[in-house]
C-alpha positions as CSV (number, residue, x, y, z in Angstrom):
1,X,-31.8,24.7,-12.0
2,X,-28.8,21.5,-12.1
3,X,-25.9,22.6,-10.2
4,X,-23.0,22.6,-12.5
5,X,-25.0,23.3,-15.8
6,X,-24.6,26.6,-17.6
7,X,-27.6,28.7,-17.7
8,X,-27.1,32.3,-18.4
9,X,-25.5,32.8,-22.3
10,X,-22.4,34.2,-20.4
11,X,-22.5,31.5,-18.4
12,X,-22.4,28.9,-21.5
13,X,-19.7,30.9,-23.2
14,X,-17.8,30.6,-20.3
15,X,-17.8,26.9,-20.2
16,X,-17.4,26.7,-23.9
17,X,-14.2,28.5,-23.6
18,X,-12.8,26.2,-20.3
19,X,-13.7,23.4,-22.7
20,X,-11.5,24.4,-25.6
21,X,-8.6,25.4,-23.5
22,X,-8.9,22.2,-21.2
23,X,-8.7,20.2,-24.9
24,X,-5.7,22.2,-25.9
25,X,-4.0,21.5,-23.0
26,X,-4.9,17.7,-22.8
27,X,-5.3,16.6,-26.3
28,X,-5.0,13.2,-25.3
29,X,-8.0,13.4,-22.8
30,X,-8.3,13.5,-19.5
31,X,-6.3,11.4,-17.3
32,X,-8.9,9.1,-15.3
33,X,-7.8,6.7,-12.9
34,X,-10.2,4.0,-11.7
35,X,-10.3,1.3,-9.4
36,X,-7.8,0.9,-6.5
37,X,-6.1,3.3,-7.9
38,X,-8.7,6.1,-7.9
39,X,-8.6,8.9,-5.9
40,X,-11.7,8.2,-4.0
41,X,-10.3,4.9,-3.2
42,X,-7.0,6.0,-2.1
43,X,-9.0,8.8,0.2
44,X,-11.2,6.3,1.4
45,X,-8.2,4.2,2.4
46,X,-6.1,6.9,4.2
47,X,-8.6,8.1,6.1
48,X,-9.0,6.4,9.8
49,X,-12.5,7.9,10.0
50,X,-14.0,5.8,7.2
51,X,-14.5,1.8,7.4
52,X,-12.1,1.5,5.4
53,X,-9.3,3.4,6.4
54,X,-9.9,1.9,10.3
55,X,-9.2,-1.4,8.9
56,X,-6.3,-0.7,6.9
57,X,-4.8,1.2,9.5
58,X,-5.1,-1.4,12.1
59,X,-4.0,-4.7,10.0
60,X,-0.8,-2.1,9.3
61,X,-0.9,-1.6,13.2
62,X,-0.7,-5.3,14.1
63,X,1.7,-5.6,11.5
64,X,4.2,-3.5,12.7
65,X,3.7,-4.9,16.4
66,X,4.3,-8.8,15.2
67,X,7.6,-7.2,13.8
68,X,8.9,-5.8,17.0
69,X,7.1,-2.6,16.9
70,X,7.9,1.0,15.2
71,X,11.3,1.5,16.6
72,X,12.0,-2.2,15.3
73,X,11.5,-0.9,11.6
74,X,14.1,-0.8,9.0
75,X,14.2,1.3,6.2
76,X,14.0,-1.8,4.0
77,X,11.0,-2.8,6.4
78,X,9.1,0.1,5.9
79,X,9.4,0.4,2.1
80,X,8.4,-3.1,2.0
81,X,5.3,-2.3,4.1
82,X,4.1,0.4,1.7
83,X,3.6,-2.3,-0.8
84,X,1.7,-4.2,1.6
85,X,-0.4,-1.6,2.5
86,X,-0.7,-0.7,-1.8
87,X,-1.6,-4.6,-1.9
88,X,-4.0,-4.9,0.8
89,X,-6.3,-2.2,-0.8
90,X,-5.9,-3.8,-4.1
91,X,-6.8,-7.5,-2.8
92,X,-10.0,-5.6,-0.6
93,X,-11.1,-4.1,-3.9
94,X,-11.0,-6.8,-5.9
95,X,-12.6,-9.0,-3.5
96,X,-15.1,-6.5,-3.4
97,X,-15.9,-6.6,-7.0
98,X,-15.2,-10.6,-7.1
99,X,-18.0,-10.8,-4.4
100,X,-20.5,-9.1,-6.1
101,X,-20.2,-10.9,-9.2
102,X,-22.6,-14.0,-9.9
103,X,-20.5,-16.6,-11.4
104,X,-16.0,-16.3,-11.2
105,X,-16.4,-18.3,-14.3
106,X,-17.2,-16.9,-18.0
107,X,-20.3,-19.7,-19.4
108,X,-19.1,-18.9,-23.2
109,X,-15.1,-20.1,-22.5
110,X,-15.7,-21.6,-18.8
111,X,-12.4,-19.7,-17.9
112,X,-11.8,-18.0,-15.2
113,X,-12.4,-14.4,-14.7
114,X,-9.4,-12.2,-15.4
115,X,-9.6,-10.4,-12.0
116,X,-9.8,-13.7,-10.3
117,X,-6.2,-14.4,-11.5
118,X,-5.3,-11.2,-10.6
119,X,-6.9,-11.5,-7.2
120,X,-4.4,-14.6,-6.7
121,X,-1.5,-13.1,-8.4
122,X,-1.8,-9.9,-5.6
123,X,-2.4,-12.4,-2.9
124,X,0.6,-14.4,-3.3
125,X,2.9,-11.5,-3.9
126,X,1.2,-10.0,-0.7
127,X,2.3,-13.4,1.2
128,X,5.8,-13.3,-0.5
129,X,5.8,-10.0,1.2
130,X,4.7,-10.3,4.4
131,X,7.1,-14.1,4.7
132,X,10.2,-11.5,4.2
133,X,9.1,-8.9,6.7
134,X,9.2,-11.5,9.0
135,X,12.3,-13.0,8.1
136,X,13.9,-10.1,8.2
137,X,12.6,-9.2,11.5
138,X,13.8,-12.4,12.6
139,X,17.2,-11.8,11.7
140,X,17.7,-8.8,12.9
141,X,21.0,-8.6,15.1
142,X,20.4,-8.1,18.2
143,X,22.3,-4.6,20.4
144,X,26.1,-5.2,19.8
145,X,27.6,-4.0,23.2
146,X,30.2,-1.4,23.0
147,X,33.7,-2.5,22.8
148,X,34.6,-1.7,26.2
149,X,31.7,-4.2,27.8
150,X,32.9,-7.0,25.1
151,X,36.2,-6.7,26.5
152,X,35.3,-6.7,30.2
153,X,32.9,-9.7,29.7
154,X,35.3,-11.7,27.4
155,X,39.1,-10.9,28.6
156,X,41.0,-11.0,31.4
157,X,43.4,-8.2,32.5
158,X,46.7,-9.7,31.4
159,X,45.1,-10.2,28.2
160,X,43.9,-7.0,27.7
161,X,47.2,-5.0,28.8
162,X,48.5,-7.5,25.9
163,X,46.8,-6.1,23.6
164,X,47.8,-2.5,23.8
């Protein structure tokens, strides 16, 4: 007996009714996601116990030291990190499929392959990306002291009773 195939006549009209209700509900079909964007990709990235995940999680980790670390973050920084992280599993996957492939070139057009432009298109937006995390982090202001130290350290008393 194959798991998942209806035996018994109950059993049949069973799945003959999920059928017909799951095409009433979804007349356009079902919605299948592939690639980098499947589910079993995006599980396979988020998890730190796969390959996978372990590698993403620790290029992310680095990432976030050569910025100053986690407490260094902005908001602006960490939305801008998401799409690194969103681009990072889209360039590994490609380069996946781009490495199993025998020829980047079509013979009948000798262009290249679609995904190859891709591949470059995701790679320079990943290194437009990753140059402003670092400029930002760069130019981060450093601690402002509190007023009363700025005043200590820059005025003298006279000029301070002025001042008031």
């Amino acid at each position: 007996m194959a798991k998942g195939v209806p035996q018994s006549p109950n059993e049949k009209a069973a799945a003959s009714r999920n059928l017909k209700k799951f095409w009433e509900d979804n007349p356009t079909g079902p919605n299948l996601q592939h690639g980098a964007k499947s589910a079993i990709v995006r599980k396979r990235y988020s998890d730190r116990r796969t390959s996978e995940g372990r590698a993403l999680a620790s290029v992310m980790d680095q990432i976030v030291v050569d910025l100053g670390g986690a407490k260094e973050i902005t908001a602006a920084m960490r939305i801008i990190l998401g799409n690194v992280r969103s681009k990072l599993i889209i360039l590994w996957q490609l380069s996946d499929y781009l490495d199993r492939q025998v020829s980047l070139v079509r013979e009948e057009d000798q262009e290249a392959l679609p995904c190859l432009k891709m591949y470059m298109s995701a790679s320079e937006s990943l290194r437009r990306d990753l140059d402003k995390l670092t400029e930002m982090a760069r130019k981060k202001p450093a601690n402002a002291p509190d007023l009363r130290s700025y005043l200590e350290a820059n005025y003298s008393d006279e000029e301070k009773e002025e001042g008031k």
